[in-house]
Structures are given as C-alpha cells and as structure tokens.
C-alpha positions as CSV (number, residue, x, y, z in Angstrom):
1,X,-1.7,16.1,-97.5
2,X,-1.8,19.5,-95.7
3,X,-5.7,18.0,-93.9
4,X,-3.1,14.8,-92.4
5,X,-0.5,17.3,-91.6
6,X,-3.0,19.1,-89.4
7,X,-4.7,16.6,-87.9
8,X,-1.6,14.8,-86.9
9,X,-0.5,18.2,-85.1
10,X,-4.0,18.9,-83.7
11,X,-3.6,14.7,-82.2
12,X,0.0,15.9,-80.8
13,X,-1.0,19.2,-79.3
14,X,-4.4,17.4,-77.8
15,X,-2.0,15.2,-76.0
16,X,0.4,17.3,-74.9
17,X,-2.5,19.6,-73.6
18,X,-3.7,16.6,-72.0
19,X,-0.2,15.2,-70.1
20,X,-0.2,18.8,-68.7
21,X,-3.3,19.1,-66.9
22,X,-2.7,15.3,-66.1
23,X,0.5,16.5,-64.6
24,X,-1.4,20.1,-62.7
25,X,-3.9,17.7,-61.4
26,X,-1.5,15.2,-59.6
27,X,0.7,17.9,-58.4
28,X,-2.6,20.2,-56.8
29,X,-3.5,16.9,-55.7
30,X,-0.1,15.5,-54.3
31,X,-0.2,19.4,-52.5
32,X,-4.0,18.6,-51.4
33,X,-2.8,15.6,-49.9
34,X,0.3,16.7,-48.5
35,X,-1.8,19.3,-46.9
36,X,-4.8,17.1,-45.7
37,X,-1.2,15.0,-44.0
38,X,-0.3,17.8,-42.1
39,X,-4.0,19.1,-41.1
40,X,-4.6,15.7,-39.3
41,X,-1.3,15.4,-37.9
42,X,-1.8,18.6,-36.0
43,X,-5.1,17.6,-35.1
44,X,-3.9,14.1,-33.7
45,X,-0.9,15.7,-32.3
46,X,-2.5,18.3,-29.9
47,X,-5.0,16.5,-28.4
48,X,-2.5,13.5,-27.6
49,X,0.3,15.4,-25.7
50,X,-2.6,17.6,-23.6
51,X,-4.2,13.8,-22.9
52,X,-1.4,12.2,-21.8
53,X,0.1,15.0,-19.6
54,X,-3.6,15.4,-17.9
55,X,-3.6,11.3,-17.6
56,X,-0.3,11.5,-16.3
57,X,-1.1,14.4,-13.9
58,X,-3.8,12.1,-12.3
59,X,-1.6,9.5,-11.9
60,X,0.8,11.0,-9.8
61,X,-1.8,13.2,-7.7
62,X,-2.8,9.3,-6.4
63,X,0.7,8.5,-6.1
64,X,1.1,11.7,-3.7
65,X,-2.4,10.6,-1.6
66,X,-1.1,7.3,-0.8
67,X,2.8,8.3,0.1
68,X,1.8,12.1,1.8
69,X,2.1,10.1,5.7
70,X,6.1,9.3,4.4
71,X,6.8,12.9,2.8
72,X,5.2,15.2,5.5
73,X,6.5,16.5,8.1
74,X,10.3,15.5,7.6
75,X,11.8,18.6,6.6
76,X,12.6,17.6,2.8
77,X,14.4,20.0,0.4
78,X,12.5,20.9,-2.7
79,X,14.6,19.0,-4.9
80,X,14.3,16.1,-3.3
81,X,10.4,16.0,-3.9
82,X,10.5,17.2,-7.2
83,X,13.0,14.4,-8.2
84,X,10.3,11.8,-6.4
85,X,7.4,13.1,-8.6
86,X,9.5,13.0,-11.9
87,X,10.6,9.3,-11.0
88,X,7.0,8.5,-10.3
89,X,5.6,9.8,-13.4
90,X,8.3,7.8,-15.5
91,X,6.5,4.7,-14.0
92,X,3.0,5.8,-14.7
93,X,3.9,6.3,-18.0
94,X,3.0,2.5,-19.3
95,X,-0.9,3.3,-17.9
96,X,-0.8,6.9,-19.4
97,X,0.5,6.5,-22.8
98,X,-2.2,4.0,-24.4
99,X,-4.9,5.7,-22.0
100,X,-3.6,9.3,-24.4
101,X,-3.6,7.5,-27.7
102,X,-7.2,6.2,-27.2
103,X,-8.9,9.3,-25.9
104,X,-7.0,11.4,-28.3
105,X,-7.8,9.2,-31.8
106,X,-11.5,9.6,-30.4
107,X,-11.8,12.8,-29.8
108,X,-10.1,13.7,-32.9
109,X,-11.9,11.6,-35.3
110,X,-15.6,12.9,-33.5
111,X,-14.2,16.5,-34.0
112,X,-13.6,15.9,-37.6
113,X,-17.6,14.1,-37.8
114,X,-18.9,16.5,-35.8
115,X,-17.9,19.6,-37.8
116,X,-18.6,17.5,-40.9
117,X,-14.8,17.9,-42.1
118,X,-15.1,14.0,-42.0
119,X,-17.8,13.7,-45.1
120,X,-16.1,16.5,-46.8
121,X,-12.6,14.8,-47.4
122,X,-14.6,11.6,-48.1
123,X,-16.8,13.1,-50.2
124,X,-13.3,14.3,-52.1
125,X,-12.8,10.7,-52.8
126,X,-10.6,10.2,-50.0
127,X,-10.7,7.0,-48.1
128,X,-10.7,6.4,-44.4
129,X,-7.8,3.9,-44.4
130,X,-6.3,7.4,-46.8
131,X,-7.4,9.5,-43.7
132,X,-5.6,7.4,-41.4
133,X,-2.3,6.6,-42.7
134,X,-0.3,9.2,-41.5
135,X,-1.4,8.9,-37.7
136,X,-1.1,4.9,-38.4
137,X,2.8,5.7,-39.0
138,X,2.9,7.9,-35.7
139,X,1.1,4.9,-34.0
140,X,4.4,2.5,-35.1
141,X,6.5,5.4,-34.1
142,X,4.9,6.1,-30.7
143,X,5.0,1.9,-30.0
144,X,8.7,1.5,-31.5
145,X,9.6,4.8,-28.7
146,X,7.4,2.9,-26.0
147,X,9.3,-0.7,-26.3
148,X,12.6,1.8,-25.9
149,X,11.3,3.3,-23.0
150,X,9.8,0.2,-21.5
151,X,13.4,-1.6,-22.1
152,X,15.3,0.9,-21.3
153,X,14.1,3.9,-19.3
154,X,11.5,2.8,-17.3
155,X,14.0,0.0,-15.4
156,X,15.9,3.3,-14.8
157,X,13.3,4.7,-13.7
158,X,12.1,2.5,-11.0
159,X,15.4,2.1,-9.5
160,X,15.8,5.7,-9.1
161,X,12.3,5.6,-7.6
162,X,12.3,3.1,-5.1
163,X,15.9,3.2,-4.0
164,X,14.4,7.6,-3.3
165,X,11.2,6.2,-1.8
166,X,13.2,3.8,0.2
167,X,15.3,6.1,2.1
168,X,12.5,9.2,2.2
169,X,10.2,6.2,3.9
170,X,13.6,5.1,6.4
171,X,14.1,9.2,7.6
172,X,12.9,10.6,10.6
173,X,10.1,12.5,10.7
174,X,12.0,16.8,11.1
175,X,13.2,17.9,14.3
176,X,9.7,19.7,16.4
177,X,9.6,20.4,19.9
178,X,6.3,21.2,21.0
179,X,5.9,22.7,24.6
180,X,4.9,20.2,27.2
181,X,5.3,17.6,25.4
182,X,7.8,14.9,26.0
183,X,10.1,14.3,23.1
184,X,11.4,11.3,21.9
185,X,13.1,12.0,18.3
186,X,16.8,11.7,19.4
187,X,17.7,8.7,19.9
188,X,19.1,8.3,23.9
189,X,17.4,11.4,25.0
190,X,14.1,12.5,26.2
191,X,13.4,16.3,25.9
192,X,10.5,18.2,27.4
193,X,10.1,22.2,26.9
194,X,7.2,23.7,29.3
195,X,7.1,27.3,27.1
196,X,8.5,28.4,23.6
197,X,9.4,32.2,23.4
198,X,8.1,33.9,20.0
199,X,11.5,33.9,18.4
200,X,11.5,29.7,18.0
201,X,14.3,29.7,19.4
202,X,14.2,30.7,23.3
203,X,12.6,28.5,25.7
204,X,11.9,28.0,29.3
205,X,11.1,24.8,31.7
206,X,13.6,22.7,30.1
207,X,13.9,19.1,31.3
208,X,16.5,16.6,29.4
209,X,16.2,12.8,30.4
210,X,19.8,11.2,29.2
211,X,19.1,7.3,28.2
212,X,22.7,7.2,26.7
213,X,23.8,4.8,29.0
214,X,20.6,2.7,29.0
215,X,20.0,2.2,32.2
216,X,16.7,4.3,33.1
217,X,16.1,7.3,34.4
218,X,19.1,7.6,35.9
219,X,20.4,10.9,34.4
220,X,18.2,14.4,34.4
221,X,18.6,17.8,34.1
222,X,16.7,20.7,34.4
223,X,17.3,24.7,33.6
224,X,15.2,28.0,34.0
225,X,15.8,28.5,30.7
226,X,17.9,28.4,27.4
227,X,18.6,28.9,23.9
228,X,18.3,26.3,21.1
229,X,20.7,26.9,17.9
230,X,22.2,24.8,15.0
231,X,26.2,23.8,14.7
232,X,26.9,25.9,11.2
233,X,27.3,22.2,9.7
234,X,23.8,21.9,10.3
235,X,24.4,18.0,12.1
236,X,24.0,19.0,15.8
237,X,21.7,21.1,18.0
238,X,23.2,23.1,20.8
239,X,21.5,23.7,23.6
240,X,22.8,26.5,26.0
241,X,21.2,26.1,29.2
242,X,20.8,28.9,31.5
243,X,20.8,28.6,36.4
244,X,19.8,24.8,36.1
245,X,20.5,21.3,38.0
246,X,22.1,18.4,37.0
247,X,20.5,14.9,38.7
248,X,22.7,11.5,38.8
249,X,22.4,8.4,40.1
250,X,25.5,6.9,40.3
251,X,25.6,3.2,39.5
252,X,29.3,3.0,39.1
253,X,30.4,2.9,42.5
254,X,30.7,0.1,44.8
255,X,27.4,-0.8,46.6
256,X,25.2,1.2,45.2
257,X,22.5,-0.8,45.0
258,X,22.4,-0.8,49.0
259,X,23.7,2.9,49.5
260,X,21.6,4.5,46.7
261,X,24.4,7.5,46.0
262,X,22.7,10.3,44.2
263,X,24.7,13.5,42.9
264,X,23.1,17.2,42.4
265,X,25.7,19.7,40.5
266,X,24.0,23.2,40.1
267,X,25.2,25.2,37.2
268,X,24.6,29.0,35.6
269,X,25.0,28.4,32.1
270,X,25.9,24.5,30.4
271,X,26.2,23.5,26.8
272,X,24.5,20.4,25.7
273,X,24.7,18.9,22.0
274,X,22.9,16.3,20.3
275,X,23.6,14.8,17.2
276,X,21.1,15.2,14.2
277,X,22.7,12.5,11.8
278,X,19.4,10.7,11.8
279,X,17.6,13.1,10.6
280,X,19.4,13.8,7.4
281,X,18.7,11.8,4.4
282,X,21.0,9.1,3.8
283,X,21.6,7.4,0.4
284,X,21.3,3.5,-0.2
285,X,23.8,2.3,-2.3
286,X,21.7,2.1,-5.7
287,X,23.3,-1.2,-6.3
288,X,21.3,-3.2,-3.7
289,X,18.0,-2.7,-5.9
290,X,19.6,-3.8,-9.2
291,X,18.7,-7.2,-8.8
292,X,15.0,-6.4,-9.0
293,X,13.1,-7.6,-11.6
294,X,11.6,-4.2,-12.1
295,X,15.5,-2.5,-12.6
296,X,15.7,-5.2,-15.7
297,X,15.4,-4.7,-19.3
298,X,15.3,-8.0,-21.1
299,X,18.6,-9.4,-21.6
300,X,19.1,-9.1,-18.0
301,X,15.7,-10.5,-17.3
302,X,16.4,-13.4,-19.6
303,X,19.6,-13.9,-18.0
304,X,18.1,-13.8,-14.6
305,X,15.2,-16.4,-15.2
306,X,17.6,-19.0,-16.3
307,X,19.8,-18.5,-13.6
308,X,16.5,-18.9,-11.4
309,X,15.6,-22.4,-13.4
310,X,18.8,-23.8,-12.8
311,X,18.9,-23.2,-9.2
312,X,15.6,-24.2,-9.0
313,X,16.2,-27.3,-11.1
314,X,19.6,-27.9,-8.4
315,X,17.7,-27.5,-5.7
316,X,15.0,-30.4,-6.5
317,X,17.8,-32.9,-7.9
318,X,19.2,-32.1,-4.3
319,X,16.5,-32.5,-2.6
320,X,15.6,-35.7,-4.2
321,X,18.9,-37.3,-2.8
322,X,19.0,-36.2,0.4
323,X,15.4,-36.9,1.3
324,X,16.1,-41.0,1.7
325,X,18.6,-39.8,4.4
326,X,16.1,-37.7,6.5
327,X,13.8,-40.9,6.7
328,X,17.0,-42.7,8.1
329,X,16.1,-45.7,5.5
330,X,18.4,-48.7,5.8
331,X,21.8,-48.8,3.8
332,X,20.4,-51.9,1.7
333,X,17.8,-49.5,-0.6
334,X,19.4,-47.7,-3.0
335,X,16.4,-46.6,-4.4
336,X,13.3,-45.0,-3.4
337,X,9.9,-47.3,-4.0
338,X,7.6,-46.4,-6.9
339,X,4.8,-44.1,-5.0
340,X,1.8,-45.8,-5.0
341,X,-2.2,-44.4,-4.7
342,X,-2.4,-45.2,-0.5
343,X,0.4,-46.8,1.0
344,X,-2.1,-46.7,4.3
345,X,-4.6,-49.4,3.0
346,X,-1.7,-51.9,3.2
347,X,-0.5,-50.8,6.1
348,X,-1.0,-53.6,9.3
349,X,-0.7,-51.2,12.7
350,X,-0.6,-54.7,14.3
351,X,3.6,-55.0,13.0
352,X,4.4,-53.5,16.0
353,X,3.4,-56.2,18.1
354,X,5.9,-58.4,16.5
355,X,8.6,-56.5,18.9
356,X,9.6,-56.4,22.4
357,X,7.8,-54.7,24.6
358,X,10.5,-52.6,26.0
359,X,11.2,-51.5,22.5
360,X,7.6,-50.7,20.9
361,X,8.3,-47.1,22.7
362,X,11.1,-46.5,21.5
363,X,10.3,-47.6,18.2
364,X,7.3,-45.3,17.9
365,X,8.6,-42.4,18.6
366,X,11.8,-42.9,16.3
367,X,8.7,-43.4,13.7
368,X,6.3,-40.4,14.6
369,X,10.3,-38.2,15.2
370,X,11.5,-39.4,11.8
371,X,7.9,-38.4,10.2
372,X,7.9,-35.4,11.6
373,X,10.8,-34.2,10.5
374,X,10.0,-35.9,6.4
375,X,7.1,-33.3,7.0
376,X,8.9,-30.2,8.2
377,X,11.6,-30.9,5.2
378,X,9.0,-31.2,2.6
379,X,6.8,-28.3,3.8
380,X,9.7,-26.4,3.8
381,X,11.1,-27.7,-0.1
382,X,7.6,-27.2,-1.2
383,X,7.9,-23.5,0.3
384,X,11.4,-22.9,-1.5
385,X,9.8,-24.0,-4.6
386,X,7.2,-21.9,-4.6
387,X,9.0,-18.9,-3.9
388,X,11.3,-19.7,-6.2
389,X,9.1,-20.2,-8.9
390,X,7.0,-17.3,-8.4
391,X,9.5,-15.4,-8.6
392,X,10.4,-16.9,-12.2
393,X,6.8,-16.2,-13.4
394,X,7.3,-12.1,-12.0
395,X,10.0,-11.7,-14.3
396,X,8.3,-13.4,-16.8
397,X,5.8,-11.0,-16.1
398,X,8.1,-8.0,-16.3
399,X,9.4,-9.4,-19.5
400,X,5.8,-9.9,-21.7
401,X,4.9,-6.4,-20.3
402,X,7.6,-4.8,-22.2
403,X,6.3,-6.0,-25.5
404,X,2.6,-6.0,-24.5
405,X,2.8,-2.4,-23.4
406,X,3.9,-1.4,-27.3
407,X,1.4,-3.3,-29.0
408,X,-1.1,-1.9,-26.8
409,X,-0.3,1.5,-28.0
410,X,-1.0,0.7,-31.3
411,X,-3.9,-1.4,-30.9
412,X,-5.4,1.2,-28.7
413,X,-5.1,3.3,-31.7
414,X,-7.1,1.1,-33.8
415,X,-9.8,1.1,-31.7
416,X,-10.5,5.2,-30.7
417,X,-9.6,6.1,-34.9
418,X,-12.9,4.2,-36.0
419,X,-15.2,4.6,-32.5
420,X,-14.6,8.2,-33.5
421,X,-15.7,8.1,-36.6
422,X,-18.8,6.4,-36.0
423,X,-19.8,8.5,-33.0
424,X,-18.8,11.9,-34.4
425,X,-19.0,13.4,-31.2
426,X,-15.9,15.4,-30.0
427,X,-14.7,17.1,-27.0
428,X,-13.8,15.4,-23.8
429,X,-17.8,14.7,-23.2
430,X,-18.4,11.4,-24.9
431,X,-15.2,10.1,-26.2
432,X,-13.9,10.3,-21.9
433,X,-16.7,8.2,-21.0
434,X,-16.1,5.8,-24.1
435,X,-12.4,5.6,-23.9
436,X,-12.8,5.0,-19.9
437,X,-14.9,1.7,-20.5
438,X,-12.3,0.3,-23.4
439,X,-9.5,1.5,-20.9
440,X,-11.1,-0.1,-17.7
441,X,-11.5,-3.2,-19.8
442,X,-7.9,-3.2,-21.3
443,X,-7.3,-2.7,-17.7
444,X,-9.0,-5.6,-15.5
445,X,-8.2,-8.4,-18.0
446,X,-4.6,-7.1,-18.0
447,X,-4.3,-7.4,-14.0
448,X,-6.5,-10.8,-13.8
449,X,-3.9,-12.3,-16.5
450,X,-1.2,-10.7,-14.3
451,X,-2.6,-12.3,-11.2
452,X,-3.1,-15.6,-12.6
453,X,0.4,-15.3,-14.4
454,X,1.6,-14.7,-11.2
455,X,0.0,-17.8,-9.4
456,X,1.4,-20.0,-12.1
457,X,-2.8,-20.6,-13.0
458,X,-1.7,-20.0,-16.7
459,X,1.6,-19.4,-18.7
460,X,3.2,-16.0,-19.3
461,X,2.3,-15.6,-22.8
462,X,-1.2,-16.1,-22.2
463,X,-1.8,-14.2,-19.1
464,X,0.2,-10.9,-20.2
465,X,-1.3,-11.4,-24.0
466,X,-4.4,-12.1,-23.2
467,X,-5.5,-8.2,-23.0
468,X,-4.0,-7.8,-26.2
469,X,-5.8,-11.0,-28.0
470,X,-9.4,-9.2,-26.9
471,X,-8.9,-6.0,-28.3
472,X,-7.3,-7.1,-31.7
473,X,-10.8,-8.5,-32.9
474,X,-12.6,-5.3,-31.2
475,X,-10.3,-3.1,-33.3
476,X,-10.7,-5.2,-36.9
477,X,-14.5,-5.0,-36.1
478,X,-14.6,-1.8,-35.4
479,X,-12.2,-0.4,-38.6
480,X,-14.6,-2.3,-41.2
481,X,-17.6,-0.9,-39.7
482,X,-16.2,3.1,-40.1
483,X,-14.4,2.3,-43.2
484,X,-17.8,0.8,-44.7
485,X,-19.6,3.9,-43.2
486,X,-21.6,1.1,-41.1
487,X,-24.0,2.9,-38.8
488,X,-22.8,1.0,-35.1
489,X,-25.2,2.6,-33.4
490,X,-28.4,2.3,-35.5
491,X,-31.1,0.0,-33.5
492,X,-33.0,-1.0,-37.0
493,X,-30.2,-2.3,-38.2
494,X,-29.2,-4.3,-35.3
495,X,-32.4,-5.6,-35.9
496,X,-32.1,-6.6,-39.8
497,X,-28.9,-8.3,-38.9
498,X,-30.5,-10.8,-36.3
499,X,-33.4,-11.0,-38.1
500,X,-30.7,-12.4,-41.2
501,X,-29.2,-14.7,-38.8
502,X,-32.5,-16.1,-37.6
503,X,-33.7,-16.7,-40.8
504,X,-30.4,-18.5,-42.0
505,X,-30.8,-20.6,-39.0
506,X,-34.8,-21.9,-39.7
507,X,-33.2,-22.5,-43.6
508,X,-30.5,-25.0,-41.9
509,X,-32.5,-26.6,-39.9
C-alpha cells in the first residue's frame, strides 16, 4: 500500500517537474523569439530609411540638373527653393520607396549570410518564412502607408509642385545691369550703363531709351552720371540722374511728319523710376491645376473619367446627326446608307454627263466643296476623339498607379528577402548591382505598359499591371528556392535539372 502511495506521488511530482520546464522552455523560447523579432527589425529598419533617403537624394539632384536654367539667376528667396525641393521629393517618392525596400531586404538578408547569423538561427530550428514574418508585417504596413500617400498626399503634392514650378518658370530672370550692355529686362525701357562704380550702386554713361509709348526711338536720355537705389517697398528702382539731356521727338503736334520737331531739355539732377512688379513672384491661383489628373486621388478620378465618357459618348451621338447635314443630302433620306467595302467600284464618273453643260461646273465644285468640308469635319471629330479619349486612358493611368505602386512595395520585398539569402553577400557591393537590374526591369515594363496604356494599344489593367504580373512569379520562385536552401547559383545543378528535363522528354516521346 505505502509502494502505490509512492509511486503515485513519484508519477505526480515527475509531471509537475515536467509542466515546469515545459513551461521555462516556451517562455526562454517566446523571449528568444521576441528577441530574434526585434534583432531583424532593427536590421531591416536601418538599412531601409538610409536607402530610401540616398534613392530619394538622387532623385532630386536630377530634378535640380534639368530645372537649374528656370531657378538661376532670378533672385529667389531661400524658402522658396527649399519648398520646390520638398514638393519634388514628395513626387519621387513612388520610384524611391520600392527601389529602398528592395536594396534594403538584400542587403540585410546577405549581411545575415555573410556573417553566418543566417545558418545559426536556422540551425536553431527556425525557419525562413519564421525569419521573415515580422518584416513581412512591415512590408503590409509600408504598402497600406504607400496607397495613403499615393491617394492622398502625393495629389497634394503635385499641385503644390507644379502650380510653384509654374510661376518660378513665368518670373523674370533678377534685375543685372552689366556695363555696356544694352538692357532689356523692364518692360518699355532700354537701359545701357558704360561704367559701374565699386559700391554697385554708382554709375556713369547712363543712356535710358523710353519705348512706353511704342513708337520707336523716339524718347532718350542721357546723364554723366547717377545713383541707382530701391523704393523701401522694394517694387521700384530709382534712378537719380546727375548734368544730363533729355531727347524727344515730338509726334504729337500738328505736321510733324513734314516739320520733324525735336526737343532737347538739359537738366542737373532728375529722378527716374521703373516699376519692378515683374520681377517679383506672383502666385497662380492653385485652383486652376485642380482639374489635373495628377491633383486627383480616386474618387475624383473616378468621377472625372465618367464625366469624360459621357461627353465623349455626347459628342459622337452629335456628331452622328449632324454629319447628314454637312453633306447637304436631300430632305427625302432620313437615314444614312449602310457603309459598304468601296462605294468607288460602283461609282460611274460618266453621271455627270447626264447634265447641262452650263451646270457640270457648278455641280462639281458643289461636290469636291461639300467633300471637302465632310473631310475637314471628320478629321477634326476624329481629332476630338482622340484627345478626348487619351485623356480618359491618363487618368486611368493615374488611377491603376495608385494601387500598383503598393503592391509593388510589397512584392519588391518578396523578391530582395530570398535573393539575399541565396547570395549572402552584404553591403552596398552586390546587392546595388542586383537590386538595379530587378529595379530597371520593374522599371521599363512599367513605362512600356504606360505608353501603350496611353495609346489605347492595351487596356488599363493590363498595361499598369503588367509590371506587377512579372515579378509575382519571380518572387514565388525565388522564396521556394531560399526557403528550400536551393543553391540558385550552383552551375552543376543547373545542369542536373536540364539534364532531368531532357531525359523526361526522350521517355515521352
């Protein structure tokens, strides 16, 4: 009795005993795991925001070589510039974002091969799909925050930019008088300064041409010298001329054309003001760029392509009626003819003979007049509709984008995790060279499917998703080869595998 009573408690202590270290183990390795979360989240994270601001860098450094003839030399405050660069990396930020996610998933993943941290957490037991599920949540974060900012900020965004652009482009180029040069930058005047004094703002030989009136040279004065300044409101320059001439012809008396008067006034000291209004930068009214499909997130691009189709669709049903009219057809048919293959072959030139003489004239050229103008109307429907239409398939365009652009992100990802795993080469050596090629790729088919989306060659859907439909296969290939520890790169087994295929194919046939 007292052998069962101890056995029993030896069976319950065993068990107890055994529950706790079952329960140590999964809490060392919830804490083990919860670690390994946080060590590649912090490995992910770094290398993605340094990526994306060094992508996003680039970006704008072309942006400022292809706009620095509109932002030099016009006198621009500070802010103004910086405000054009933030606008302009908002935009790039659709090129930069996926560019970041691939190079950094690669390089991480190689650091972790390289080092060998990679075969030590798998040789823990840990999976790669284990391994990757944190950054895979971060991947649906980063595309959820990218639809946001496609829908959202980025048609903010490009209206802030371009209506800036706009009126940075539209300003004059700064107020610089150069000596001996003739100056044309104010409007109605021409200004020529033969010498510049050190300070910048006394000079000597001054000639002023005034074309206010528009009538020539008809106006011109002269001075030893003078002083330039600005009116404190900074909207006129003052010119205080110093023992100079005044020259007029004056064309508003009577006969002047045959007398010729011509007036000389000598002066000691004049004042002469010209208005700088042009060469401050005015504001366009933000409104006027609103109705861009590039300023539209996607209700209002919805909104806007059926507006487009049913004017479109008006305008045909229009044009259908009115086009009997511009032939001048006869009141008896009320309906057009069903269009045959080549109304030519059954045409007889001969009909014509079948009327006076007096008239054939006259009836030919009503014929080639009324032509004519059938061919001016159609070109110029057909023109209207082409317009019209294209500029339904850019805001479909616009609209695909936004969604394509997310999913991009995340497939992007799917593609640099597991070509870093296989590789296991970190740093910005190999994986820049690797992620370039899948970028350029993701690149050119996106802007051929743009262009042919854009020619009406092939529908929206496809043309914008095609980009997207290429590298879902390349990132599912690519995921069962690291998670299966597949060697991509191994030339033997390249081999073995067509070798496999040819030999299936001599067994079939």
């Amino acid at each position: 009795m007292f052998s069962c009573f101890r056995s029993k408690n030896r069976t319950n202590k065993n068990t107890t005993i055994s529950f706790a270290l079952l329960i140590i183990f999964a809490s060392v390795a919830n804490l083990f795991m919860k670690k390994l979360d946080t060590f590649i989240l912090k490995s992910y994270l770094g290398p993605l925001v340094m990526t994306f601001f060094i992508a996003l860098f680039i970006l704008l450094m072309q942006f400022v070589w292809k706009y620095i003839d509109d932002l030099v030399g016009k006198g621009l405050e500070w802010y103004l510039i910086v405000k054009l660069l933030f606008y302009a990396s908002s935009t790039f930020v659709p090129l930069a974002l996926p560019l970041s996610i691939l190079l950094s998933s690669l390089m991480m993943f190689g650091n972790l091969g390289e080092h060998y941290e990679l075969v030590t957490i798998k040789a823990a037991g840990i999976s790669l799909s284990r391994i990757m599920r944190p950054l895979i949540v971060v991947s649906i974060c980063i595309s959820a925050l990218a639809f946001y900012f496609s829908n959202v900020v980025l048609p903010m965004a490009n209206l802030k930019f371009h209506s800036l652009l706009f009126d940075i482009r539209e300003k004059k180029l700064a107020f610089n008088l150069k000596e001996g040069v003739f100056y044309t930058g104010i409007e109605g005047f021409v200004i020529r300064v033969g010498q510049k004094e050190k300070d910048g703002n006394s000079i000597r030989d001054v000639m002023v041409y005034d074309h206010t009136k528009r009538l020539g040279n008809i106006s011109l004065t002269t001075a030893e010298w003078g002083k330039m300044e600005l009116s404190p409101d900074k909207k006129f320059l003052v010119f205080r001329l110093y023992k100079g001439t005044n020259y007029e012809e004056r064309v508003d008396l009577q006969n002047n054309e045959a007398t010729r008067p011509f007036q000389r006034t000598a002066f000691s000291e004049q004042y002469q003001m010209f208005d700088l209004s042009a060469f401050q930068l005015t504001r366009t009214d933000e409104n006027l760029f609103k109705k861009n499909y590039e300023m539209q997130n996607i209700n209002q691009l919805s909104h806007s392509i059926d507006s487009i189709k049913l004017q479109l669709a008006a305008e045909r049903k229009t044009f259908d009626l009115n086009f009997q009219n511009s032939l001048q057809f006869s009141s008896r048919v009320s309906t057009p003819r069903p269009r045959e293959a080549d109304s030519m072959k059954k045409f007889n030139p001969s009909v014509i003979y079948n009327f006076k003489a007096e008239n054939r004239s006259r009836i030919m050229e009503t014929a080639l007049n009324s032509a004519k103008g059938a061919k001016e109307t159609l070109l110029t429907s057909k023109e209207n509709i082409y317009n019209k239409s294209k500029l339904i398939f850019k805001h479909q365009i616009v609209y695909h984008k936004k969604f394509a652009f997310s999913i991009a992100c995340f497939l992007l990802f799917f593609i640099g995790a597991p070509l870093g795993a296989i590789i296991r080469k970190g740093g910005l050596g190999m994986p820049a060279v690797i992620s370039t090629l899948f970028f350029i790729l993701f690149w050119v088919i996106s802007f051929v499917g743009e262009k042919y989306t854009a020619e009406g060659v092939v529908p929206a859907w496809q043309g914008i998703w095609f980009s997207s439909a290429v590298l879902m296969p390349i990132g599912i290939f690519l995921t069962i080869k690291a998670t299966n520890d597949a060697s991509l790169f191994d030339l033997d087994a390249w081999i073995n595998f067509f070798k496999k295929l040819v030999k299936i194919r001599e067994r079939r046939i």
